[in-house]
GUMIVO-995129 format. One line per 2 residues: number of its first residue (from 0); their letters; for each residue x, y, z of C-alpha. Coordinates in nm, 2 decimals, always signed. Each point is the difference from the previous one (the first is absolute). Layout:
BEGIN
NUM) a) X,Y,Z | ...
//
This chain:
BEGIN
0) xx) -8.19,-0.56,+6.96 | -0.12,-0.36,+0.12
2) xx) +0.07,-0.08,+0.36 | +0.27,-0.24,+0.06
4) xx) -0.03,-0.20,+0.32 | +0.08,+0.14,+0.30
6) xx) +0.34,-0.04,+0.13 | +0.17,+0.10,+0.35
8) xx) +0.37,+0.24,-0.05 | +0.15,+0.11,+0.31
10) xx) +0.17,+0.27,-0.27 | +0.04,+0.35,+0.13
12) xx) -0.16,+0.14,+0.29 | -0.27,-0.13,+0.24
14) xx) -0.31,+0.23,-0.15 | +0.07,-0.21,-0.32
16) xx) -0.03,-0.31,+0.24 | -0.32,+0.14,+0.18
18) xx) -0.15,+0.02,-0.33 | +0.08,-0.30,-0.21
20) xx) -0.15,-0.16,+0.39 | -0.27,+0.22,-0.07
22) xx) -0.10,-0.15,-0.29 | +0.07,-0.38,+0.12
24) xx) -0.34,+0.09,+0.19 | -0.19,+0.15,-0.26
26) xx) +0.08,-0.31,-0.19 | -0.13,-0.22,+0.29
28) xx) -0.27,+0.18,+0.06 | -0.10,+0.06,-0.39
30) xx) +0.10,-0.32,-0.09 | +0.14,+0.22,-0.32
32) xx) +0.38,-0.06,-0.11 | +0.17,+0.37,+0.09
34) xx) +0.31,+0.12,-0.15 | +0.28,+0.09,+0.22
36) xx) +0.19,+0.14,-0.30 | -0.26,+0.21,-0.19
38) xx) +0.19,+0.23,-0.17 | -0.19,+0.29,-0.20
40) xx) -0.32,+0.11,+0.08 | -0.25,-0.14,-0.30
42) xx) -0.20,+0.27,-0.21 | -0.16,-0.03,-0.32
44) xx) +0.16,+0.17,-0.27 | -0.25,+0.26,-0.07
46) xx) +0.06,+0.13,+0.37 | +0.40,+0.05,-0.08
48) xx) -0.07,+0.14,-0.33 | -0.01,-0.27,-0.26
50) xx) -0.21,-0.14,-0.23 | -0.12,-0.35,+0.07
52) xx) -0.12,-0.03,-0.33 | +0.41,+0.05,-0.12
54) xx) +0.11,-0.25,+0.29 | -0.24,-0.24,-0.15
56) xx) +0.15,+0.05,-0.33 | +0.37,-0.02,+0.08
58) xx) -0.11,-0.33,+0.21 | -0.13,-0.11,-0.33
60) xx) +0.27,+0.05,-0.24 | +0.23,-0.11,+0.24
62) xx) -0.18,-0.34,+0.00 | -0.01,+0.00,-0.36
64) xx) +0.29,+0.16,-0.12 | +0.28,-0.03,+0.19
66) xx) +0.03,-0.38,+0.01 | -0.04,-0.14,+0.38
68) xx) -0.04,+0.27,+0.27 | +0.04,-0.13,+0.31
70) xx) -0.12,+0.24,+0.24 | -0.07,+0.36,+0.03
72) xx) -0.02,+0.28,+0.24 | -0.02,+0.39,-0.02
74) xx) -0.01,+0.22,+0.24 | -0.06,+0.37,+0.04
76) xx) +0.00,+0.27,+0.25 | +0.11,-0.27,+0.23
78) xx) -0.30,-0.24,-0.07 | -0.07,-0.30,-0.17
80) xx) -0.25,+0.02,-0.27 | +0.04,-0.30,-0.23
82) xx) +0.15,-0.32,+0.11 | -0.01,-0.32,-0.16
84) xx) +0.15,-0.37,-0.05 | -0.06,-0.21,-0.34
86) xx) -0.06,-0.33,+0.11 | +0.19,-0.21,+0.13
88) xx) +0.25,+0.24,+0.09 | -0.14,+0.15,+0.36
90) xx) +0.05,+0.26,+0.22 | +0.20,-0.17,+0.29
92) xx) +0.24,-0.15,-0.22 | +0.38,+0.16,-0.07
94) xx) +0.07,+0.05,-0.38 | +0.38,+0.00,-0.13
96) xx) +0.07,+0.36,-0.09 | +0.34,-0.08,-0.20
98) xx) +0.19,+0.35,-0.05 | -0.27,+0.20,+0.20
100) xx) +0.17,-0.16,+0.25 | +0.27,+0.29,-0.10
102) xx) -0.20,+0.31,+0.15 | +0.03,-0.18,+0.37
104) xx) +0.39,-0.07,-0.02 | -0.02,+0.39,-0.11
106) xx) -0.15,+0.09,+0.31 | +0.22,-0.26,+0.28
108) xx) +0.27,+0.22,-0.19 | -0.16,+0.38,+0.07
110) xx) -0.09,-0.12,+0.40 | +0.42,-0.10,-0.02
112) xx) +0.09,+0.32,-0.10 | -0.24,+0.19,+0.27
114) xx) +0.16,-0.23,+0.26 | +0.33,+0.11,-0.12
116) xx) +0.12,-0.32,-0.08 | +0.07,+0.06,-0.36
118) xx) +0.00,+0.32,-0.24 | -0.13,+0.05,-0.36
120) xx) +0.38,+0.07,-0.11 | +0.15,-0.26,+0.17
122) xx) +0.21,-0.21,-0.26 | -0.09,-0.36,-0.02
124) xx) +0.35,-0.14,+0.03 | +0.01,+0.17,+0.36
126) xx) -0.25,-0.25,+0.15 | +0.17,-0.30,-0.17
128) xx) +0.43,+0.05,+0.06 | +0.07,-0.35,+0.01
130) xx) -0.28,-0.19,-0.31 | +0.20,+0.27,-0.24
132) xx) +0.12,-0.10,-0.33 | +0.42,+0.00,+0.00
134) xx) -0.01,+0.31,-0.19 | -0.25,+0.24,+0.04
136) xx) -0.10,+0.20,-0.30 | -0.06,+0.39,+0.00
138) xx) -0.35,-0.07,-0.09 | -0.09,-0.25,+0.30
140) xx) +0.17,+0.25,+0.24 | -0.23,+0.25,-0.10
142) xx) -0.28,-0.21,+0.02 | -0.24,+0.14,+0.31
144) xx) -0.35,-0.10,+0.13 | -0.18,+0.30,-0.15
146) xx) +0.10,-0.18,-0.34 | -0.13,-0.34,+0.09
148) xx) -0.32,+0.12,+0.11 | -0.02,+0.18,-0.33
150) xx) +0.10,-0.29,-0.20 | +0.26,+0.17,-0.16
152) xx) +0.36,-0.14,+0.15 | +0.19,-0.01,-0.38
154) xx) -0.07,-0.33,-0.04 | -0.11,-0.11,-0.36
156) xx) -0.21,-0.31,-0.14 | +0.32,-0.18,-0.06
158) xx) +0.16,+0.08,+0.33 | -0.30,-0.12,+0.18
160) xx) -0.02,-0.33,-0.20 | +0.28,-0.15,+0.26
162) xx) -0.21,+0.02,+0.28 | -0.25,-0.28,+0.14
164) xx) -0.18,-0.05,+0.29 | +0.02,-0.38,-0.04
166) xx) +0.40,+0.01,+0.01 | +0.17,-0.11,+0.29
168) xx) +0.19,+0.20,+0.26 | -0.02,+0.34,+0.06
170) xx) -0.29,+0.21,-0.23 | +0.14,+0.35,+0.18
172) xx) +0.41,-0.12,-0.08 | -0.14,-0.07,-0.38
174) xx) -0.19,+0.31,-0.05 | +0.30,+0.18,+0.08
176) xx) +0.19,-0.22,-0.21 | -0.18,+0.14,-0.32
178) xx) +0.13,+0.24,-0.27 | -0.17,+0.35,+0.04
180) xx) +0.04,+0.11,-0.35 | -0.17,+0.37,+0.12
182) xx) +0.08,+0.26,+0.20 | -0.25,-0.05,+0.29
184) xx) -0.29,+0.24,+0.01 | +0.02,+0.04,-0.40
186) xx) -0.19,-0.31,-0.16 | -0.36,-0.13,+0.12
188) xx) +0.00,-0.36,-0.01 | -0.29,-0.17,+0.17
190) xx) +0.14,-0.33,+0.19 | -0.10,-0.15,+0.34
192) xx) +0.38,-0.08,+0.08 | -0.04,+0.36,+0.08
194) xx) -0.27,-0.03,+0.28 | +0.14,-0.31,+0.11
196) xx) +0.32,+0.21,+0.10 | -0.22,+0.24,+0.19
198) xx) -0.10,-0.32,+0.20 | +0.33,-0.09,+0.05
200) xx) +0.12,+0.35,+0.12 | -0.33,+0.00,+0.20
202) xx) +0.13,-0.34,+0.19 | +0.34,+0.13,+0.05
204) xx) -0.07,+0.30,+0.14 | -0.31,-0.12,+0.27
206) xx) +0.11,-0.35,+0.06 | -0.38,-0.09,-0.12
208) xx) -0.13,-0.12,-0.36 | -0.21,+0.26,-0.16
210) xx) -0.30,-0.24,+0.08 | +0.09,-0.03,+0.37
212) xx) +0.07,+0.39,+0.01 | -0.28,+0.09,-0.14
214) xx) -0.20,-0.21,+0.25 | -0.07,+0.27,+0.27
216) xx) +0.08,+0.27,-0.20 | -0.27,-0.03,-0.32
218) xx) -0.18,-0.36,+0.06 | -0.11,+0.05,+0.34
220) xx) -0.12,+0.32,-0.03 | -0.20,+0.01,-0.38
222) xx) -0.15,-0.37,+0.15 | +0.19,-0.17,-0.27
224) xx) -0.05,-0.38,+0.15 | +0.24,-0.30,-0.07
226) xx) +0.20,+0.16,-0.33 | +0.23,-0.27,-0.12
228) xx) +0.32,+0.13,-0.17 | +0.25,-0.22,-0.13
230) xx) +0.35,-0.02,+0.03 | +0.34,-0.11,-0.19
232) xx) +0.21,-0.27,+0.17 | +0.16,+0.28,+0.20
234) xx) -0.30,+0.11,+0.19 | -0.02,+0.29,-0.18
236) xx) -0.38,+0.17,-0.10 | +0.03,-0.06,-0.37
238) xx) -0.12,+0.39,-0.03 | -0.13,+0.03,-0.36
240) xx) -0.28,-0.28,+0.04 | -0.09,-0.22,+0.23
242) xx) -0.24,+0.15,+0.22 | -0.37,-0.13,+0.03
244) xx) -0.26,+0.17,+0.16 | -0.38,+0.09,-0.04
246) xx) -0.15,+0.22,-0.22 | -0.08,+0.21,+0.30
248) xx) +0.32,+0.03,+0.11 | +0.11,+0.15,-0.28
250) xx) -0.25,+0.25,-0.01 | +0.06,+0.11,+0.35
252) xx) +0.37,-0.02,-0.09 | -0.08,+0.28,-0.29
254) xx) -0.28,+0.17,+0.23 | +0.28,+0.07,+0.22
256) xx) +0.27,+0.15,-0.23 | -0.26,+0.22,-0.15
258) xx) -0.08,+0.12,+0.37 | +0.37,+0.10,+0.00
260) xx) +0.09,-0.33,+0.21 | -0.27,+0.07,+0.24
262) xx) -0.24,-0.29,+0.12 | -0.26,-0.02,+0.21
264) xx) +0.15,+0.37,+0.19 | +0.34,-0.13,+0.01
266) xx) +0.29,+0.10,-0.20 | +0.10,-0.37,-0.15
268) xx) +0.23,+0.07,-0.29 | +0.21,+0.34,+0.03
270) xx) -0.16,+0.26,-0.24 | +0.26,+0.11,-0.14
272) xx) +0.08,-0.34,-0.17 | -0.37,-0.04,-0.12
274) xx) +0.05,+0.33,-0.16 | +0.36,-0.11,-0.16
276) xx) -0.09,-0.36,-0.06 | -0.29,+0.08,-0.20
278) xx) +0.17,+0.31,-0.18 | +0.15,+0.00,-0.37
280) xx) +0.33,-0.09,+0.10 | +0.13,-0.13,-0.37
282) xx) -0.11,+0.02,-0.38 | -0.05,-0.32,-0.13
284) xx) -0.21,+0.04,-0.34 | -0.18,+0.25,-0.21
286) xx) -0.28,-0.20,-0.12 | -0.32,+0.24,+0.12
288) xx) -0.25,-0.30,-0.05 | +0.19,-0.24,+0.23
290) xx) -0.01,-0.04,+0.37 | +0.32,-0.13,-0.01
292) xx) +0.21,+0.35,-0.15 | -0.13,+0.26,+0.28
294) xx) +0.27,-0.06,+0.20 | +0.16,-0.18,+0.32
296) xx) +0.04,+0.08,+0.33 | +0.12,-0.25,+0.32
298) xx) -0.16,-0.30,-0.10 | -0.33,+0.18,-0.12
300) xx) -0.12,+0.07,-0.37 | -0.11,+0.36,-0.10
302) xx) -0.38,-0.05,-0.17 | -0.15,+0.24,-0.26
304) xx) -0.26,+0.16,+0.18 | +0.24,+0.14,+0.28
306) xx) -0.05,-0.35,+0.16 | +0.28,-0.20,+0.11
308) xx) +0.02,-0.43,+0.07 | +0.16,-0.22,+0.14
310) xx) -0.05,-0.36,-0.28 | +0.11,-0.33,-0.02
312) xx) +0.02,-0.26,-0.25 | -0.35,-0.13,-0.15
314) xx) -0.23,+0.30,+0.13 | +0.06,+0.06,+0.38
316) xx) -0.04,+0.35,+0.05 | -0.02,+0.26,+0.25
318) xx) -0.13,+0.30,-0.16 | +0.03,+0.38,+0.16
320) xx) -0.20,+0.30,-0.19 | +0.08,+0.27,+0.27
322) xx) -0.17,+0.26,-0.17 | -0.28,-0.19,+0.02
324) xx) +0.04,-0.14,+0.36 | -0.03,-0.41,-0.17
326) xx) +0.19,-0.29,+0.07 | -0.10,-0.31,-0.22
328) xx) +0.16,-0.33,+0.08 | -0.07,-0.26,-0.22
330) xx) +0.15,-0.40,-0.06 | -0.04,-0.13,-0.29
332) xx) +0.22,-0.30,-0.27 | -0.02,+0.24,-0.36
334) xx) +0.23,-0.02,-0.27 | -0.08,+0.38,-0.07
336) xx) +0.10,+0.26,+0.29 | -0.09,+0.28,-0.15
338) xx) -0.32,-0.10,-0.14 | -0.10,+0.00,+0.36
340) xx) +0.13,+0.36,+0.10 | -0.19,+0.08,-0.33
342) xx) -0.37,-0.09,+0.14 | +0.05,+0.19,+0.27
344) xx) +0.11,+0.29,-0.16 | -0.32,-0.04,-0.28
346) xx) -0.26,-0.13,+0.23 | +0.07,+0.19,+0.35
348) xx) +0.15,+0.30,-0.01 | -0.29,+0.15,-0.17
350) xx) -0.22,-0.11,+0.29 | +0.22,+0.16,+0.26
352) xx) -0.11,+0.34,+0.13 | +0.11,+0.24,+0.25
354) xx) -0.31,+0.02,+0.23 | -0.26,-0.28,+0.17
356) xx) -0.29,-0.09,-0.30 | -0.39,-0.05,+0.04
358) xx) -0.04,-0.37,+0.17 | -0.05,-0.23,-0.26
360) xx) -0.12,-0.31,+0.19 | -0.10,-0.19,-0.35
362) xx) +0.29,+0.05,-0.14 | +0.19,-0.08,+0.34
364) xx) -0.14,-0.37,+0.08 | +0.04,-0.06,-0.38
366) xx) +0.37,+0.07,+0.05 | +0.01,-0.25,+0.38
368) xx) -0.22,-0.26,-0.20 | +0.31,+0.03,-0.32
370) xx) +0.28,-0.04,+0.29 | -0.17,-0.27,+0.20
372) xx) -0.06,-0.20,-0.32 | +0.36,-0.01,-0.12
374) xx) +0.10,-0.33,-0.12 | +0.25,-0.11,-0.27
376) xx) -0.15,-0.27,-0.26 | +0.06,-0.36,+0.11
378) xx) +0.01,-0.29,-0.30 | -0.33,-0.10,-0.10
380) xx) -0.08,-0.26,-0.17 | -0.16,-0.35,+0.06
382) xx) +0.05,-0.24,+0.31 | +0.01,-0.35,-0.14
384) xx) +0.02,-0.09,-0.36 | -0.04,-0.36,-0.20
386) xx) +0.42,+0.02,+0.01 | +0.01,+0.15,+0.34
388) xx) -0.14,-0.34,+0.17 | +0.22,-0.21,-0.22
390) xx) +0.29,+0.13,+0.12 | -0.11,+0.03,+0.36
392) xx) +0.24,-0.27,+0.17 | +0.31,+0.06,-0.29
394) xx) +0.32,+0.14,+0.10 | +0.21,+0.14,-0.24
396) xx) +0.38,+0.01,+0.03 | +0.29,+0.21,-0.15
398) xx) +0.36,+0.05,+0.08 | +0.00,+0.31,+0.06
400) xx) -0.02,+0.26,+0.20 | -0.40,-0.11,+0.07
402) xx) +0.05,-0.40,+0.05 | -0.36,-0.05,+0.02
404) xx) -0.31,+0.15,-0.02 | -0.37,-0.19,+0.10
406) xx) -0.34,+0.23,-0.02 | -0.31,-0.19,+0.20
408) xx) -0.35,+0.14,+0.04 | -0.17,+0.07,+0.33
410) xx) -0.29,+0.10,+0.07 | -0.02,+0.37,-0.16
412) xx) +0.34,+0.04,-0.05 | +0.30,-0.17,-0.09
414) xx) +0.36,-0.13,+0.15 | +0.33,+0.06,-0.21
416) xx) +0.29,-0.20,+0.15 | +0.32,+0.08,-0.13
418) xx) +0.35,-0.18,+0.07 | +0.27,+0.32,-0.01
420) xx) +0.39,-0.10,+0.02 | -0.14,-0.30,+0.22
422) xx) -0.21,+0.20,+0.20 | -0.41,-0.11,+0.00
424) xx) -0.22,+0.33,-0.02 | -0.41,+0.00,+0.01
426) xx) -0.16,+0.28,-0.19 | -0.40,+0.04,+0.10
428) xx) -0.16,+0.20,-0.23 | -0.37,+0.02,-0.16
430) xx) -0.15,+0.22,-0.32 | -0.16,+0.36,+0.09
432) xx) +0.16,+0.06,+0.29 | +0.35,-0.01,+0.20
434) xx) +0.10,-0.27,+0.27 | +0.28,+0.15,+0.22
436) xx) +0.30,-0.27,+0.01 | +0.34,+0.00,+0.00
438) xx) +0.22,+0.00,-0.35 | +0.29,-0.13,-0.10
440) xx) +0.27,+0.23,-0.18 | +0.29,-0.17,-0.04
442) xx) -0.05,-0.16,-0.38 | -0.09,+0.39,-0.10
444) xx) +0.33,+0.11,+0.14 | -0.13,+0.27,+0.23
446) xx) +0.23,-0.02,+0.23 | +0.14,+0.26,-0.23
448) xx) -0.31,+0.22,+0.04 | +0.09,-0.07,+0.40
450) xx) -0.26,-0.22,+0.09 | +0.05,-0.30,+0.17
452) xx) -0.09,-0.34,-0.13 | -0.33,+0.00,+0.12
454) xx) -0.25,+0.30,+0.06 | -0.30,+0.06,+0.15
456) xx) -0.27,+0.01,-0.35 | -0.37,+0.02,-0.13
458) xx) -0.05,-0.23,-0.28 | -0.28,-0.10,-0.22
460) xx) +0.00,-0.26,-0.30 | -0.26,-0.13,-0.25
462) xx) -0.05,-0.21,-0.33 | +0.03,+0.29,-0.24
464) xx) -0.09,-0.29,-0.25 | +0.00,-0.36,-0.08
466) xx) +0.38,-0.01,-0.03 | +0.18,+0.31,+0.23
468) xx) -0.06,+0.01,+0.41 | +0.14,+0.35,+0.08
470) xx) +0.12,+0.07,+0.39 | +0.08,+0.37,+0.09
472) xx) +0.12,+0.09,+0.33 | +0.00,+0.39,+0.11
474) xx) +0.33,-0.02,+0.25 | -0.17,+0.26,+0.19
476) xx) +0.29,+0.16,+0.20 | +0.17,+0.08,-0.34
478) xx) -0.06,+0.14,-0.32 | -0.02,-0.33,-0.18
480) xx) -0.21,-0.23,-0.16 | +0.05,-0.38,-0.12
482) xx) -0.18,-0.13,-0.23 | +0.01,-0.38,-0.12
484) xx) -0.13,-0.12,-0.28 | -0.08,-0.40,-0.01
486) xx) -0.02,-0.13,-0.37 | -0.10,-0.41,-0.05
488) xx) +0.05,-0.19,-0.32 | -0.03,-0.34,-0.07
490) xx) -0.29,-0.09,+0.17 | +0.15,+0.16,+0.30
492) xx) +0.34,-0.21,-0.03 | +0.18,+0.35,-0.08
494) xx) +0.03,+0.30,+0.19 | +0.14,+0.34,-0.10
496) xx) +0.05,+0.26,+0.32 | +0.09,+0.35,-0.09
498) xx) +0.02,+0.28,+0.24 | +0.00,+0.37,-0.02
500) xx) +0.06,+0.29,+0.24 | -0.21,+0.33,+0.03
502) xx) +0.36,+0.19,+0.08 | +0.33,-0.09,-0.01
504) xx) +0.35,+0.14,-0.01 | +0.12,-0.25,-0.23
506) xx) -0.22,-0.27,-0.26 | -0.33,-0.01,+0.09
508) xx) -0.09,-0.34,-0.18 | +0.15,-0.29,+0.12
510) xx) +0.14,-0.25,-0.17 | -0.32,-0.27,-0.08
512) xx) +0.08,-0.31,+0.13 | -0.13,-0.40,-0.12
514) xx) -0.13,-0.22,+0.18 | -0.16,-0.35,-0.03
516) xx) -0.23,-0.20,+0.18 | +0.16,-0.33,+0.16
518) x) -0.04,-0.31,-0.20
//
């Protein structure tokens, strides 16, 4: 795992202070950047039993299989042995984790319960006497936590339709307001107005968010640093996504449950709860070929393999193979979930093996040379072009949701300026490589995907011919990709922007939009 730079925490006892001072001198004296947070201790793989030659090969099909992989991590017996960012995603940055976000509301709820604060068969209706529907059905008042965290409360797809987290007033008052067509505990339905109940139950019962409760109690300890979580408009952790963190974090967050909540010689998350949480706790399929049909248990998917996960929209995974003492933690923006559960199952597990294996030191800087190389494809494509300098000084206008769009050339790059909703952006960018920027988002509509209107990015852009400029900008906290494409006709007097997402929940080609030069 690469060092990030050292930082001071005052978090939990003075020998953790003596030493994070400690290494404020080596870093003086060495004039080396020391981690204060270093979490596993880094081995190569043969040395913890696996084959680098099957890392190496999961790292490639990941790259070339599994549309854009993020970031990857794997750890075993406790140490890191294959880490690695695709370009320009890094390893300091926080990456959305959508419904992984799930697993962590699951465990603010198990510390509840160990405080006594709360119980497993606690009905939900209890915590909330006065946001309660007029009439309370039999279903809702049989309705407990241990049903929530299994995602199966009685709800069905119709009942669930009425709820929104973009509706006004109280999101706890309209959950309860729902039809439960079920008997609670009898129908798997998986729904994050479930979680974000848990959340809500959490807040009621500790006076703290889940994000603020889980601030001394998991953050603190693992060395998770600056998580963002968002909210709804009642303060309240939204539970079922939300939550961004590093791709260390989460492997330490896995690391830890499949040390039965212990971290670092202290008991973090009670062990009991690892052992339920991660449990079959529901049926939810029969499909054997499907990651998806093994079953459910608080907020963490059963794996074939006797592996569990917590997983979250797009490809953010934390991965637990307990039987083979492996956490795998992995960000990625794929279309196809399973595909990537499906490399690892054909290009790892037959590299795994019980006992240390001969040092292969070929076959080990092969594998660092592979991670440390990582990089997803920026546009290529040519710099300037006969059309390129004859539009150089042309705006083009449109009334729409882009008002106007200008590209100029400098010196091995280039400059998009856009005019969004009457706001002025400026886009660098330049072809083989990525230019970290900001982004605008608000003509995509991502405020849907919870981003805000403008996001830290990479971006690249190049002539991909005479006619068609193509911009693509890597939003590097999140799963997603935009991708503009710039099309001139006319003699440059016409232009045709399209745009296209890598991921989405909803369309993932805008609408193109037409736009002309001015006279």
């Amino acid at each position: 795992m690469k060092a990030d730079r050292f930082r001071i925490n005052l978090w939990p006892f003075p020998g953790r202070l003596i030493y994070r001072w400690f290494g404020w001198v080596v870093w003086f004296v060495s004039g080396v950047v020391v981690s204060g947070e270093e979490r596993f201790p880094i081995s190569t793989p043969e040395e913890q039993g696996i084959e680098s030659g099957a890392v190496m090969e999961l790292v490639h099909a990941l790259g070339a299989e599994a549309d854009s992989i993020h970031s990857l991590m794997m750890v075993r017996h406790g140490h890191s042995i294959a880490a690695g960012w695709w370009a320009p995603y890094r390893e300091s940055a926080r990456h959305t984790l959508y419904s992984l976000s799930k697993s962590f509301t699951s465990t603010a709820v198990g510390m509840a319960i160990d405080e006594g604060l709360m119980g497993l068969s606690d009905t939900v209706v209890s915590f909330f006497p006065d946001l309660l529907p007029e009439k309370v059905s039999g279903n809702l008042k049989a309705m407990r936590v241990k049903d929530l965290l299994t995602m199966s409360t009685g709800h069905t797809s119709e009942d669930l339709s009425g709820f929104s987290f973009d509706a006004p007033g109280s999101l706890v008052k309209q959950f309860l307001a729902l039809e439960v067509d079920h008997k609670a505990g009898t129908h798997f339905l998986y729904n994050t107005p479930a979680t974000y109940m848990c959340s809500a139950i959490v807040q009621q019962v500790s006076g703290q968010s889940v994000h603020q409760y889980l601030q001394s109690r998991l953050y603190g300890p693992l060395g998770i640093e600056s998580p963002v979580w968002d909210e709804c408009h009642d303060g309240i952790s939204l539970g079922g996504y939300g939550l961004n963190v590093r791709t260390g974090d989460i492997a330490a967050f896995g690391q830890t449950y499949l040390q039965g909540g212990r971290w670092k010689g202290q008991q973090i998350i009670p062990e009991n709860w690892t052992r339920q949480a991660t449990a079959l706790q529901t049926s939810n399929g029969s499909n054997p070929n499907s990651d998806w049909d093994q079953g459910y248990g608080f907020q963490f998917w059963q794996c074939r393999f006797g592996g569990w996960r917590g997983d979250g929209a797009f490809g953010q995974y934390c991965l637990v193979l307990p039987e083979q003492d492996l956490v795998i933690a992995i960000t990625s923006g794929t279309n196809d979930m399973q595909k990537i559960l499906n490399l690892i199952w054909t290009h790892l597990l037959p590299g795994l093996h019980e006992f240390p294996l001969a040092k292969d030191q070929v076959k080990a800087n092969q594998l660092a040379g592979q991670l440390n190389s990582l990089k997803l494809p920026p546009v290529e494509g040519m710099h300037t072009t006969p059309l390129s300098r004859i539009i150089e000084n042309r705006k083009y206008y449109s009334d729409q949701s882009i008002q106007m769009l200008q590209i100029q050339t400098t010196g091995p790059g280039h400059v998009v300026h856009l005019k969004c909703f009457g706001k002025d952006y400026v886009i660098p960018c330049r072809p083989g490589d990525w230019v970290d920027t900001e982004f605008p988002t608000i003509y995509l509509g991502a405020q849907k995907a919870g981003l805000s209107e403008q996001v830290p990015a990479s971006v690249s852009g190049a002539w991909l011919n005479e006619e068609v400029f193509r911009l693509k900008a890597w939003l590097y906290q999140t799963p997603f990709s935009h991708t503009l494409d710039m099309k001139f006709s006319e003699a440059g007097k016409k232009l045709s922007l399209s745009s296209t997402l890598n991921v989405a929940f909803g369309p993932r080609e805008m609408p193109i939009i037409e736009m002309r030069s001015a006279p």
